[in-house]
MMTF fields as JSON, N, C-alpha, C and O atoms, coordinates in Angstrom:
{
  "mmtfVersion": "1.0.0",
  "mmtfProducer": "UNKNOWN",
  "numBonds": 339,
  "numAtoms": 340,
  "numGroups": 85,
  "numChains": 1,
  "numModels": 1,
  "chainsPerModel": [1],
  "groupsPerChain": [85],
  "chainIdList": ["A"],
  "bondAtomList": [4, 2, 8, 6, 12, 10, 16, 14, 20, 18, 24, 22, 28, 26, 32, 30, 36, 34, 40, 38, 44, 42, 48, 46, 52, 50, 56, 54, 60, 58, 64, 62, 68, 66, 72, 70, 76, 74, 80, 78, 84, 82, 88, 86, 92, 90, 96, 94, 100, 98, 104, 102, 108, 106, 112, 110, 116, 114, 120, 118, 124, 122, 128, 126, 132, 130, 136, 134, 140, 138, 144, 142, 148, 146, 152, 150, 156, 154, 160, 158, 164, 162, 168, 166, 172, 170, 176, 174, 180, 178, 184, 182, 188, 186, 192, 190, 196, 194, 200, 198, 204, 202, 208, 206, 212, 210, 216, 214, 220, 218, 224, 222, 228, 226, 232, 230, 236, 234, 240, 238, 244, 242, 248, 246, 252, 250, 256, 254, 260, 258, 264, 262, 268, 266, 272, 270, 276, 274, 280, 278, 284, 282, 288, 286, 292, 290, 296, 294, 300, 298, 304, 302, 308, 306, 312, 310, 316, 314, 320, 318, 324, 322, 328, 326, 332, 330, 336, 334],
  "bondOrderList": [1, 1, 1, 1, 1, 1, 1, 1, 1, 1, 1, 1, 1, 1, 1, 1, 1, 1, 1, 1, 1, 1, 1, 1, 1, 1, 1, 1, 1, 1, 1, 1, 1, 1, 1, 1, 1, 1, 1, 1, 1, 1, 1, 1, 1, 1, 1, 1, 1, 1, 1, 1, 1, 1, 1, 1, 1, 1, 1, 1, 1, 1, 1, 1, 1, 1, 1, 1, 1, 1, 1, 1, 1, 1, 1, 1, 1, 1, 1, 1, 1, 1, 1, 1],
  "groupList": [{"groupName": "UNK", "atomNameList": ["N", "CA", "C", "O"], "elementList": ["N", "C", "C", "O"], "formalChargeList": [0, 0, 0, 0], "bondAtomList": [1, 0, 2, 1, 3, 2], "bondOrderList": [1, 1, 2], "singleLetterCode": "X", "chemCompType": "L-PEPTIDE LINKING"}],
  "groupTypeList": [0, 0, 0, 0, 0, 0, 0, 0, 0, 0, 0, 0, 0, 0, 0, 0, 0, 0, 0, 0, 0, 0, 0, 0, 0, 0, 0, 0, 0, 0, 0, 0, 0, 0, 0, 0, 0, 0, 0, 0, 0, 0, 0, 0, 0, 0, 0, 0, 0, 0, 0, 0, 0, 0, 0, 0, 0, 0, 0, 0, 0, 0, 0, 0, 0, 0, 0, 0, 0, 0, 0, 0, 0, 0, 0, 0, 0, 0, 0, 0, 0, 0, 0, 0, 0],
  "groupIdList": [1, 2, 3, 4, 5, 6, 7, 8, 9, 10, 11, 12, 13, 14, 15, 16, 17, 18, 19, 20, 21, 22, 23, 24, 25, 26, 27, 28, 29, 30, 31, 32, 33, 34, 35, 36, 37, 38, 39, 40, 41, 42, 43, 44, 45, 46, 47, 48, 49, 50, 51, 52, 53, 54, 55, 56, 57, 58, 59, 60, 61, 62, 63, 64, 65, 66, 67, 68, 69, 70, 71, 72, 73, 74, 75, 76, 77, 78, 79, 80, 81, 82, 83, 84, 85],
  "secStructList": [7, 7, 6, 6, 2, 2, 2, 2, 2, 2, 2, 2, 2, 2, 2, 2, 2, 7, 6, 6, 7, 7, 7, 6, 6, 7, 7, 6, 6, 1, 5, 1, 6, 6, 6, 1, 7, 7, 7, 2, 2, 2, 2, 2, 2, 2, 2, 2, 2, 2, 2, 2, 2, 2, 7, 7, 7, 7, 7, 4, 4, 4, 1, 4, 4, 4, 1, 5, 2, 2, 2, 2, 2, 2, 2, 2, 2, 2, 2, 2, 2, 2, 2, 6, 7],
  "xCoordList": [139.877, 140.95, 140.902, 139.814, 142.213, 142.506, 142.755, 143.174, 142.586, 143.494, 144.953, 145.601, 145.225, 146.898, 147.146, 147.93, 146.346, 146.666, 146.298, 146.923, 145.303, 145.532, 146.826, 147.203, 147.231, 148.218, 149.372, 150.279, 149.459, 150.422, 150.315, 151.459, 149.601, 148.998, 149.461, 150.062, 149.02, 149.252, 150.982, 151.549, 151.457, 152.981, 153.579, 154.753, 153.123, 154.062, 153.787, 154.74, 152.653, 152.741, 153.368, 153.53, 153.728, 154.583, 156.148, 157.04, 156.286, 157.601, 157.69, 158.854, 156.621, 156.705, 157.337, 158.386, 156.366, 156.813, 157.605, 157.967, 157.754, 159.227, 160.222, 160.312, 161.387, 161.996, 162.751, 162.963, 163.33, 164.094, 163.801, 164.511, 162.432, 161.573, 162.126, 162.245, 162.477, 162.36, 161.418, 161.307, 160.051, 158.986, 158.898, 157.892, 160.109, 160.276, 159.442, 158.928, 159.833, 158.952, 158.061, 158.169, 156.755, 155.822, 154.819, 154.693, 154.178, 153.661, 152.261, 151.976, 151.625, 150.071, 149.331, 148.835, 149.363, 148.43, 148.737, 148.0, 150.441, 151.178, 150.798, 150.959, 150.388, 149.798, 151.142, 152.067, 151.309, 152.256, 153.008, 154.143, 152.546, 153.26, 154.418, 155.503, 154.03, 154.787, 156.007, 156.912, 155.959, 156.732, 157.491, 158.651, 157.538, 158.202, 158.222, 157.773, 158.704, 158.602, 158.244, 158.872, 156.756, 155.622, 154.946, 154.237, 155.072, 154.898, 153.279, 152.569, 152.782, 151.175, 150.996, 149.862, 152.045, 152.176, 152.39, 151.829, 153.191, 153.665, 151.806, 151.304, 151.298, 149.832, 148.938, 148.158, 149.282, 148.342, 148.453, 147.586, 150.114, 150.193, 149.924, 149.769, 149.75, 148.504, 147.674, 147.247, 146.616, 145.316, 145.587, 144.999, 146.232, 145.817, 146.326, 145.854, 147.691, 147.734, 146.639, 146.402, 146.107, 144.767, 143.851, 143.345, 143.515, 142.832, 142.983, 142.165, 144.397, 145.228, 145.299, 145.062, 145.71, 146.108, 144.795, 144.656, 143.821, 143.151, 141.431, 140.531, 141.314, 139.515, 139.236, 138.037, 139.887, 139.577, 139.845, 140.897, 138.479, 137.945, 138.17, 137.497, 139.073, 138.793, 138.595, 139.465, 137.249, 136.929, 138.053, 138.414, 138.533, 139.148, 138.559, 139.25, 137.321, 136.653, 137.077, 137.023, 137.597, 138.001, 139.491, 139.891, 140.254, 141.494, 142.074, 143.115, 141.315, 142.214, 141.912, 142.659, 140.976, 140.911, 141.812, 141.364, 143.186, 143.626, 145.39, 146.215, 145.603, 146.163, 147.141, 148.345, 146.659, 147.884, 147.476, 146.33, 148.307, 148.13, 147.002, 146.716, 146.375, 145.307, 144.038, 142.973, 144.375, 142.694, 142.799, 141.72, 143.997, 143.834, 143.359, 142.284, 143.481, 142.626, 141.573, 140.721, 141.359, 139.564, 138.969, 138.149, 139.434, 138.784, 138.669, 137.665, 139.94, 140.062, 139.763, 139.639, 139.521, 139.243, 137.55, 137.416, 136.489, 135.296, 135.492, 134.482, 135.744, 135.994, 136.622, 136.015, 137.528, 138.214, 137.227, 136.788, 136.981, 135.766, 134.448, 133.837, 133.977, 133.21, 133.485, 132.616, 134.711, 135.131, 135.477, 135.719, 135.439, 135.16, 137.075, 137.541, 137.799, 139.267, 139.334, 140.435],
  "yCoordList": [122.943, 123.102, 124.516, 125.072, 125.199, 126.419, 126.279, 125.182, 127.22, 127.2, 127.635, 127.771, 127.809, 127.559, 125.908, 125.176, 125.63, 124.04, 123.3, 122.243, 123.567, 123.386, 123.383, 122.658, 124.979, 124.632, 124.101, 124.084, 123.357, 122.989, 121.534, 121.095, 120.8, 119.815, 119.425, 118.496, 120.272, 120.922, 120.824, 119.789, 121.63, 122.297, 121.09, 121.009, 120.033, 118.425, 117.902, 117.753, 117.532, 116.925, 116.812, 115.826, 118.311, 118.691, 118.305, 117.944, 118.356, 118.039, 117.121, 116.767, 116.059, 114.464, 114.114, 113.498, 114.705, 114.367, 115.333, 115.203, 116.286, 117.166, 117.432, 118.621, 116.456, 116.851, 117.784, 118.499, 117.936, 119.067, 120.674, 121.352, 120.968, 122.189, 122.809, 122.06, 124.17, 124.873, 125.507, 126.473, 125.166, 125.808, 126.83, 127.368, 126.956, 127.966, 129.599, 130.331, 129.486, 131.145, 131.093, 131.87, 129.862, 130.145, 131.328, 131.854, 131.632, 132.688, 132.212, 131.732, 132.305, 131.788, 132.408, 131.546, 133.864, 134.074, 133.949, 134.427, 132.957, 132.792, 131.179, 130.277, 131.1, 130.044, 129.023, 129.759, 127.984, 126.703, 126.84, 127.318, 126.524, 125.673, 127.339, 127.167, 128.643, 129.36, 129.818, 130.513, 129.358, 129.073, 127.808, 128.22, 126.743, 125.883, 125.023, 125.563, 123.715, 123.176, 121.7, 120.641, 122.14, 121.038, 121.046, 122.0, 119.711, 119.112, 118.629, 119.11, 117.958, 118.02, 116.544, 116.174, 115.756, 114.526, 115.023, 114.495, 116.023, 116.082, 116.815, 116.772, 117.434, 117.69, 116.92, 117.014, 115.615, 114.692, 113.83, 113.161, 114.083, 113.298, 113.53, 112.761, 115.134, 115.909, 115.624, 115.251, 115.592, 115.374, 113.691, 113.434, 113.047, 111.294, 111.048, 110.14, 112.352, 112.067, 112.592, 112.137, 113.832, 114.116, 113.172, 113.035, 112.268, 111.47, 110.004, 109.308, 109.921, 108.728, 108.728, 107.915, 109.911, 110.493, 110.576, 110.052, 111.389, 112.57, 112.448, 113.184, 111.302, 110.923, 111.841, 112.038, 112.955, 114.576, 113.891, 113.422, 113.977, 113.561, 115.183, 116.165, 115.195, 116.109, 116.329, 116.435, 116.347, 116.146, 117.105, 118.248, 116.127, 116.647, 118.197, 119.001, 118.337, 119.761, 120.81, 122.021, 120.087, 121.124, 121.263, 121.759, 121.009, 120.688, 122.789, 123.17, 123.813, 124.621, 125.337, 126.284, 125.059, 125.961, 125.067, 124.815, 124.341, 124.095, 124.122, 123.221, 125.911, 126.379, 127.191, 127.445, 127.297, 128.338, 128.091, 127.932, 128.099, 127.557, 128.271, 127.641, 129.429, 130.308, 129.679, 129.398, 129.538, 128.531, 127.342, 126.992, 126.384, 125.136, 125.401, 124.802, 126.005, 126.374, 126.892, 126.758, 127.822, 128.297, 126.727, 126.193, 126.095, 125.042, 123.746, 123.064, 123.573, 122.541, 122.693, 121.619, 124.107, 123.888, 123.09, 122.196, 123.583, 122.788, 121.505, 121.613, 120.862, 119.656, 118.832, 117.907, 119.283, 118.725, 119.02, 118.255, 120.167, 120.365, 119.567, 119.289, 119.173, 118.192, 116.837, 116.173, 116.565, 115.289, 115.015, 113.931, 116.195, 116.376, 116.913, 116.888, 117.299, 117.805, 118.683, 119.112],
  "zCoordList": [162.405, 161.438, 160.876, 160.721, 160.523, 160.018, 158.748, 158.38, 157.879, 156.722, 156.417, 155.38, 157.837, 157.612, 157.834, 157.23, 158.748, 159.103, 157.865, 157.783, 156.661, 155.557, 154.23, 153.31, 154.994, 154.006, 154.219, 153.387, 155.993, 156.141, 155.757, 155.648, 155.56, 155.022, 153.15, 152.611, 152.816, 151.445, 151.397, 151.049, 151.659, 152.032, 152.458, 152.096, 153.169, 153.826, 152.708, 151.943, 152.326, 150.823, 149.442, 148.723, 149.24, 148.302, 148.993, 148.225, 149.764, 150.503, 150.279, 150.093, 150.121, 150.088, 148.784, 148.598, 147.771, 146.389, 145.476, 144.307, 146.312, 145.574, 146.253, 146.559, 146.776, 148.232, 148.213, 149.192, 146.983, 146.908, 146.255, 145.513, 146.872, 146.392, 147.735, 148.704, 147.841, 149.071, 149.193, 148.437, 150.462, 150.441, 151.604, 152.067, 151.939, 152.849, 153.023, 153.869, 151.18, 150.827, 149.793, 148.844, 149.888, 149.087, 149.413, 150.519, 148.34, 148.734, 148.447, 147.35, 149.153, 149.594, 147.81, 147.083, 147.342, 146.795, 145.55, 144.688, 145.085, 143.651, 143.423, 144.245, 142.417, 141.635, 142.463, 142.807, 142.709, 143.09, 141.809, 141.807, 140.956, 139.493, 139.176, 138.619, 139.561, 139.133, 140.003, 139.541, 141.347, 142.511, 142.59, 142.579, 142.651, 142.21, 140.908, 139.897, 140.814, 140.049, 139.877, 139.858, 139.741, 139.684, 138.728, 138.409, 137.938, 137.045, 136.946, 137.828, 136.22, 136.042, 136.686, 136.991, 136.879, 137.596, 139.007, 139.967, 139.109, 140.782, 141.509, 142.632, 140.1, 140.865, 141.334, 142.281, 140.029, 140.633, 141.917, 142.481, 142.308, 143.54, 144.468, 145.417, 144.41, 145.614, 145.665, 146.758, 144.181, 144.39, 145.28, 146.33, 144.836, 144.8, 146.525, 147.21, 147.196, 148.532, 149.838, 150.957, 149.023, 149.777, 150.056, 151.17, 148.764, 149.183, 150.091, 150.692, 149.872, 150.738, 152.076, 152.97, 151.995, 153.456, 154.376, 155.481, 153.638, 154.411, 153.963, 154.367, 153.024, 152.428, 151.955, 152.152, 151.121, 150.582, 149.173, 148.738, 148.536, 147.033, 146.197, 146.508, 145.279, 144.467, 142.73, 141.866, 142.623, 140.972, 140.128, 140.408, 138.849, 138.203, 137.586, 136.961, 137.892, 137.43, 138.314, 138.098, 139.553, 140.738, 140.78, 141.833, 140.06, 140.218, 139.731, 140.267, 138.798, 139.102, 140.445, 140.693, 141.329, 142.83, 143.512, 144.631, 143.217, 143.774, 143.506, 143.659, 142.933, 141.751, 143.267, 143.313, 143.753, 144.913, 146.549, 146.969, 147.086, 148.174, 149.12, 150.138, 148.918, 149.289, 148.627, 149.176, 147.417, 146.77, 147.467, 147.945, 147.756, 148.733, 149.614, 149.633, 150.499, 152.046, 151.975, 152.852, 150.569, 150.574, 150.19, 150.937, 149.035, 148.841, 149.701, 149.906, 150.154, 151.193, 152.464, 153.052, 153.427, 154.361, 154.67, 155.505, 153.895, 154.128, 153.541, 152.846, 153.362, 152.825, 154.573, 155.113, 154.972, 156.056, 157.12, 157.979, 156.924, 158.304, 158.217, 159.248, 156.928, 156.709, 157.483, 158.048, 157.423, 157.863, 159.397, 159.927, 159.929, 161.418, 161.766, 162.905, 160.667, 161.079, 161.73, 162.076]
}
């Protein structure tokens, strides 16, 4: 697994629970929340689909490295590679 294949992971998810976000032009190194418009609920449905989806546990202590889609893939790629992704 890559950390683009992370953030495409990331990037389908938000698609899931914000359908009408255009993520066409996020920008990897801009915080999410200041690029679209995601709510502190629409975060948690990341955290709660990572783990649905994908067995990726993330402590609420870890929740700001997961603040722009560049901290998702630093943080999330070992986590997935842990899991044999």
């Amino acid at each position: 697994m890559t950390k683009e294949q992370v953030h495409k992971i990331v990037l389908d998810i938000i698609a899931e629970i914000a359908p009408d976000e255009d993520l066409s032009n996020v920008k990897p190194e801009v915080r999410l929340r200041d690029q679209l418009s995601l709510d502190s609920m629409d975060f948690l449905d990341i955290v709660m689909e990572l783990r649905k989806k994908h067995g990726i546990e993330v402590p609420e202590a870890d929740y700001p490295r997961l603040a722009s889609l560049a901290s998702c893939g630093e943080y999330l790629l070992p986590k997935f590679q842990a899991r044999g992704a």
